[in-house]
C-alpha positions in Angstrom: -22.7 -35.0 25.6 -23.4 -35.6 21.7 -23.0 -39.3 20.1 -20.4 -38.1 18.1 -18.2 -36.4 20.6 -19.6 -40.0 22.7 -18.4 -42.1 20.1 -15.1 -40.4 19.7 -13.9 -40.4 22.4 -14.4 -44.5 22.3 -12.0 -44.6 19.7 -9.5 -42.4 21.4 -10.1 -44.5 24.4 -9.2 -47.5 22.7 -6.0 -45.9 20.7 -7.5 -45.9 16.9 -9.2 -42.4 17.3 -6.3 -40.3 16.1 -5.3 -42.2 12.9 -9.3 -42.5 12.1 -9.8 -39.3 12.4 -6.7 -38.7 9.6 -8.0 -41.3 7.1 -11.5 -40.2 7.1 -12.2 -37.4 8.8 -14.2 -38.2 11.8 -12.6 -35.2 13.6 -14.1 -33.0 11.1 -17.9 -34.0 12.0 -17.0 -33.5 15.6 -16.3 -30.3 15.3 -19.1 -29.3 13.0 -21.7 -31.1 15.5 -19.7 -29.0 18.5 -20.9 -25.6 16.4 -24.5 -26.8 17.2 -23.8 -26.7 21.3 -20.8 -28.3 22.5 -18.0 -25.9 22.1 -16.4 -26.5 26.1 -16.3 -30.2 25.5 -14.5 -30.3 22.0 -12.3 -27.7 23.2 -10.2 -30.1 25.8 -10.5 -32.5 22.7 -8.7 -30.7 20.5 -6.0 -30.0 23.3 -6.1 -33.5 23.8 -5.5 -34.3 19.8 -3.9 -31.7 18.5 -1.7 -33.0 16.3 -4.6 -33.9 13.6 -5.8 -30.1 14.1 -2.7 -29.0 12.4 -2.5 -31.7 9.5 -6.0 -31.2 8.9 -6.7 -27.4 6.9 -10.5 -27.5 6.7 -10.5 -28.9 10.3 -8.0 -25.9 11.8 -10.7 -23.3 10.1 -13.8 -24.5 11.3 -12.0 -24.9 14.8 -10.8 -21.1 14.6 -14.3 -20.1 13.6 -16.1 -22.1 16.4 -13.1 -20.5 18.7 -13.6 -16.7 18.0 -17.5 -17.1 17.2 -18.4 -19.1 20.4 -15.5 -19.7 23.3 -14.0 -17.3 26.0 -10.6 -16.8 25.9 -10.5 -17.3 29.4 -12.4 -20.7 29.7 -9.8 -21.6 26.6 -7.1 -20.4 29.1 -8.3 -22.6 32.0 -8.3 -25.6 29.7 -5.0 -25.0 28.5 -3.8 -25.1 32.0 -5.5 -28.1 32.5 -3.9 -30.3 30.1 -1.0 -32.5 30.8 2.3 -33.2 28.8 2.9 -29.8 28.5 6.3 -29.7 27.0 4.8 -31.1 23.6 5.4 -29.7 20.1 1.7 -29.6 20.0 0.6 -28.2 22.8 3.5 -25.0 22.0 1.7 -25.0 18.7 -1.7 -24.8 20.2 -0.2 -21.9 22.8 1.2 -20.1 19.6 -1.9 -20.4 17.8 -4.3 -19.0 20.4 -1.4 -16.2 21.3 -2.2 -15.2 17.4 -5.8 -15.1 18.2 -5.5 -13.2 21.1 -3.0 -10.6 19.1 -6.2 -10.3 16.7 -8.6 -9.9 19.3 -6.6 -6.9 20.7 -5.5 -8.6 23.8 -2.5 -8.2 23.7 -1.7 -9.0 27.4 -2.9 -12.4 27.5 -1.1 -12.6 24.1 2.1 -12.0 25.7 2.1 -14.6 28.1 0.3 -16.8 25.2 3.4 -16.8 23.2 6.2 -16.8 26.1 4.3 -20.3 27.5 4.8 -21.7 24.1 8.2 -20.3 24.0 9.5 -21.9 27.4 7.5 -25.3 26.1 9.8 -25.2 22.8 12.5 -24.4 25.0 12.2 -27.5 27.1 11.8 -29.6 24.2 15.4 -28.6 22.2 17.3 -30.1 24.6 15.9 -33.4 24.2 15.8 -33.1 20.3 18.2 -35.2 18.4 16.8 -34.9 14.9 18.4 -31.9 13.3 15.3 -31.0 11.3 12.5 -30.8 14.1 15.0 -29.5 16.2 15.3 -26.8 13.7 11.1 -26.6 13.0 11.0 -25.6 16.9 14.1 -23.1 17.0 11.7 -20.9 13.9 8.4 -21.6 15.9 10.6 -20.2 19.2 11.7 -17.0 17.6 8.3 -16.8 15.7 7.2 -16.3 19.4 10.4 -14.3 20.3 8.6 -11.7 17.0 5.6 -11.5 18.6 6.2 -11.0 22.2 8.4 -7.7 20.7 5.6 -7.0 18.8 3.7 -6.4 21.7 6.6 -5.1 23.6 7.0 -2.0 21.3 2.8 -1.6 21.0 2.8 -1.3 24.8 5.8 1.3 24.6 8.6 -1.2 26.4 11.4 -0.5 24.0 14.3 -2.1 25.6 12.1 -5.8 26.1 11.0 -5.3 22.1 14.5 -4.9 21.0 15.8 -7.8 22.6 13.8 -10.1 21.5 13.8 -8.4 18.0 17.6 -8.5 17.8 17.8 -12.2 19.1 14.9 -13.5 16.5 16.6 -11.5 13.9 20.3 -12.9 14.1 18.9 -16.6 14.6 16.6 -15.9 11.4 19.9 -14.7 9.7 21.5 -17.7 10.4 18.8 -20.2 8.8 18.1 -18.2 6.1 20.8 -15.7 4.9 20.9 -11.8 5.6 18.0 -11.0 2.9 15.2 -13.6 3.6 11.5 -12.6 3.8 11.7 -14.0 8.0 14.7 -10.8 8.3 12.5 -8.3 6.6 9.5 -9.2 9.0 11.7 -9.2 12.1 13.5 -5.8 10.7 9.4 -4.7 10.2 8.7 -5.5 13.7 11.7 -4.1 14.8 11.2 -0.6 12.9 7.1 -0.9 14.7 9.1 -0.3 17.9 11.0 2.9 17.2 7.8 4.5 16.0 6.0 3.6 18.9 8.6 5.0 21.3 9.0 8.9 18.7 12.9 7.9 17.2 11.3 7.9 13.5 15.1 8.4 12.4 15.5 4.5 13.2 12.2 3.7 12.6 12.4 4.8 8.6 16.2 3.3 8.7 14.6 -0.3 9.6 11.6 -0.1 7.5 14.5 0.7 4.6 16.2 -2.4 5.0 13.0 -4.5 5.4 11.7 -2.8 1.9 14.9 -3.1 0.5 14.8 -6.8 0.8 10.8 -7.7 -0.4 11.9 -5.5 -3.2 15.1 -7.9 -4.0 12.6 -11.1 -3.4 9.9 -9.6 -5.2 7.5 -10.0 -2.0 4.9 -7.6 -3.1 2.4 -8.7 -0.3 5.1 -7.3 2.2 6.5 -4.8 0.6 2.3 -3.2 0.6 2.6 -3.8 4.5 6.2 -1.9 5.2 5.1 0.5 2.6 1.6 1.5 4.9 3.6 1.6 8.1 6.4 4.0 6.5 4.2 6.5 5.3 3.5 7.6 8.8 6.7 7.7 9.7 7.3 10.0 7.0 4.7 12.0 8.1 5.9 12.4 11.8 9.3 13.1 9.8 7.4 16.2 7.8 7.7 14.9 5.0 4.2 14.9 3.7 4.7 14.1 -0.4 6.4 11.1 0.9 4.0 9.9 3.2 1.0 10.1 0.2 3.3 8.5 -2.5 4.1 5.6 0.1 0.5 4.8 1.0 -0.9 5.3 -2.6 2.0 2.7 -3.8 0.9 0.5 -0.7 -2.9 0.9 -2.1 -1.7 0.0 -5.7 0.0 -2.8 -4.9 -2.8 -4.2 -2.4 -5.7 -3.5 -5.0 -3.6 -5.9 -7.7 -4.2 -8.7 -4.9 -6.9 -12.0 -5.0 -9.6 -11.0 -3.0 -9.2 -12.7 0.5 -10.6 -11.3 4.0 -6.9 -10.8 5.0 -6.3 -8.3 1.7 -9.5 -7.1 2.4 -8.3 -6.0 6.3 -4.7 -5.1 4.8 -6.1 -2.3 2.7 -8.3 -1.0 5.3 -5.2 -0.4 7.3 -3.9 1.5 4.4 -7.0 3.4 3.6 -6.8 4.3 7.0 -3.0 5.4 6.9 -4.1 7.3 3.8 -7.1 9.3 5.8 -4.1 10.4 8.5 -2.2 12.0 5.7 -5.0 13.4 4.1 -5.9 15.5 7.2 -2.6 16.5 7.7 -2.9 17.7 4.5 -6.0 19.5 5.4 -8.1 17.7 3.0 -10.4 16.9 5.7 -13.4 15.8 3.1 -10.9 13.0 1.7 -9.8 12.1 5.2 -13.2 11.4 6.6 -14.1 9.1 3.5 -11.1 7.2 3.4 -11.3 6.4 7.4 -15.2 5.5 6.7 -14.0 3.4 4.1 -11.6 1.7 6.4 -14.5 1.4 9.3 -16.6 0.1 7.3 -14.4 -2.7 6.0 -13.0 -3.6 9.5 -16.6 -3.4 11.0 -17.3 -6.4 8.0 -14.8 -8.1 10.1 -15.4 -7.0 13.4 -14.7 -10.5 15.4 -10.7 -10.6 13.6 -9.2 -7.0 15.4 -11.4 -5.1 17.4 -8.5 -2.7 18.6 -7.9 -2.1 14.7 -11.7 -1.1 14.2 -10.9 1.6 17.5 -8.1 2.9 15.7 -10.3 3.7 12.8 -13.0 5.7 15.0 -10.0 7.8 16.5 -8.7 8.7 13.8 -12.1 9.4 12.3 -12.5 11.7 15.5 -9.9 13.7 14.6 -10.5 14.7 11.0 -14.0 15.1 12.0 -13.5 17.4 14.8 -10.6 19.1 12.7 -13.5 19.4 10.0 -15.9 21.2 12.4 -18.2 18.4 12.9 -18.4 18.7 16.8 -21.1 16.0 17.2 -20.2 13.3 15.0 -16.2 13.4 16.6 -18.1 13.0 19.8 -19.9 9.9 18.7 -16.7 8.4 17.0 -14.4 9.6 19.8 -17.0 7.7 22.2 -16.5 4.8 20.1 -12.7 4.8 20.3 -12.7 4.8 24.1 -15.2 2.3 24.6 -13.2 -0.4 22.7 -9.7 0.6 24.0 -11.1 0.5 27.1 -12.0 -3.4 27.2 -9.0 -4.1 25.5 -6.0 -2.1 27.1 -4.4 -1.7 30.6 -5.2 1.7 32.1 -1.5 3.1 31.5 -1.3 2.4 27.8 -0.8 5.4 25.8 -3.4 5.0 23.4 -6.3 4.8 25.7 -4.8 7.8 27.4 -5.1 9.6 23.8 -8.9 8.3 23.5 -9.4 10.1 26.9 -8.0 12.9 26.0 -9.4 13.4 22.5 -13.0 13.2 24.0 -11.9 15.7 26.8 -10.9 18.1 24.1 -13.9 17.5 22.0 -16.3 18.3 24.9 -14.7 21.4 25.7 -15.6 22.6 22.6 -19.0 21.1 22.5 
């Protein structure tokens, strides 16, 4: 073990290591020397002190890069379980946080029961809460988990579970913050994610109207970009083709007027890739191709942050290609597709079963 980690531990020991490591940023330095080799030992300190994780910014990024860069998920898991006083604020935080991770990753299982073990931690901490404003921090960071886990619901096709927990978040979120907040047009987003995932586009485009309706009225132009990209395709499973381009090239617009971040960067690859769907359906397969190479190429920059999302690019890739003629490079991108979904997804889920089927169809033709 390094003198650092050593050394803080000491001070932990002796019950100065957490308000140290606030004034002068000890923690920081531990986690920088546990990049160079020590990743498994940090990680139960963190758990251990997590409350200066989350009051400390640079510390909380250096920690999420050492996380995705270096640890397994599942050695993070067995730590987790390992760690006692469970029902703290800080240890749901720490749950919610890695349930995001997860969600990024394109696990989506383990993010599931990520975010319901912070939820039932929150929920045995609001009985005991008698100041009105934490009490109130944990309700959000409950039904921020109650958003997610119907997030996941609706991508893994169980629409009655995602509505559920959609429709409790959404009249909770109501009640804090008024019918037209920027947390109700989020839920009604999630919320209009699940009808397109199980074919009623109808409700789908009537959900994504409301949440548009209100990031219009707020002037939320990050969100409105986001509801705009996930409309167009439901205007295109509607038909309605002229309305799926003008949504996406209005989600583009907006997006491009951004400050350059990584997460504007992987927002417009989404839409470049919404916009390549359209285009083929269009049958302007040369457009298509570039605009989902455009999208790959961006999400492949960030290959570590969404691995499913990076799949979704090569299938959809596939499909102009092979709709294009180009047998052997659909092959290759189709193979692509399956490979990730197939690390990442339960054997059921419908969109590895679509990868399998798109490269059964492509070599037939072959």
């Amino acid at each position: 073990m390094s003198g650092i980690i050593r050394k803080f531990i000491e001070l932990a020991d002796s019950g100065n290591g957490v308000n140290l490591l606030v004034s002068d940023g000890f923690c920081y330095e531990v986690l920088r020397d546990a990049s160079e080799g020590y990743s498994l030992d940090i990680l139960l300190i963190i758990l251990l002190f997590s409350s200066v994780m989350w009051t400390c910014p640079k510390l909380r990024v250096l920690f999420i890069r050492i996380f995705i860069d270096e640890l397994s998920y599942y050695n993070f898991l067995v730590y987790l379980d390992d760690v006692k006083d469970t029902s703290s604020i800080y240890q749901a935080y720490n749950q919610y946080r890695i349930g995001v991770l997860l969600r990024q990753k394109g696990q989506s299982i383990e993010a599931l029961k990520m975010f319901d073990h912070a939820r039932c931690s929150i929920k045995d901490l609001l009985s005991e809460r008698t100041h009105e404003h934490h009490k109130n921090e944990d309700e959000l960071l409950y039904y921020a988990c109650q958003m997610n886990m119907a997030s996941i619901f609706g991508f893994e096709g169980q629409l009655s579970q995602s509505l559920y927990n959609c429709n409790q978040a959404i009249s909770k979120l109501k009640h804090y913050f008024g019918e037209e907040s920027l947390h109700v047009a989020r839920a009604l987003n999630t919320c209009a994610q699940s009808f397109k995932v199980s074919n009623d586009y109808t409700s789908s485009l009537r959900y994504y109207e409301k949440a548009m309706h209100i990031c219009e009225k707020l002037n939320e132009k990050a969100d409105e970009a986001k509801v705009l990209s996930n409309m167009s395709l439901v205007y295109l499973k509607l038909g309605n083709l002229e309305a799926a381009l003008k949504s996406i090239e209005k989600s583009l617009h907006l997006k491009q007027s951004f400050e350059p971040s990584d997460s504007n960067e992987l927002s417009m690859a989404i839409s470049l890739n919404n916009k390549g769907i359209i285009l083929c359906a269009k049958g302007e397969l040369e457009k298509s191709i570039l605009c989902h190479r455009l999208s790959l190429a961006i999400k492949e920059k960030h290959s570590q942050k969404n691995q499913f999302s990076i799949s979704q690019s090569y299938y959809d890739l596939a499909s102009a290609q092979l709709k294009a003629g180009q047998t052997e490079e659909a092959a290759e991108s189709a193979k692509n597709a399956l490979e990730i979904r197939r690390t990442l997804l339960k054997p059921s889920n419908y969109l590895l079963r679509a990868s399998e089927n798109l490269v059964a169809s492509i070599t037939i033709r072959k």
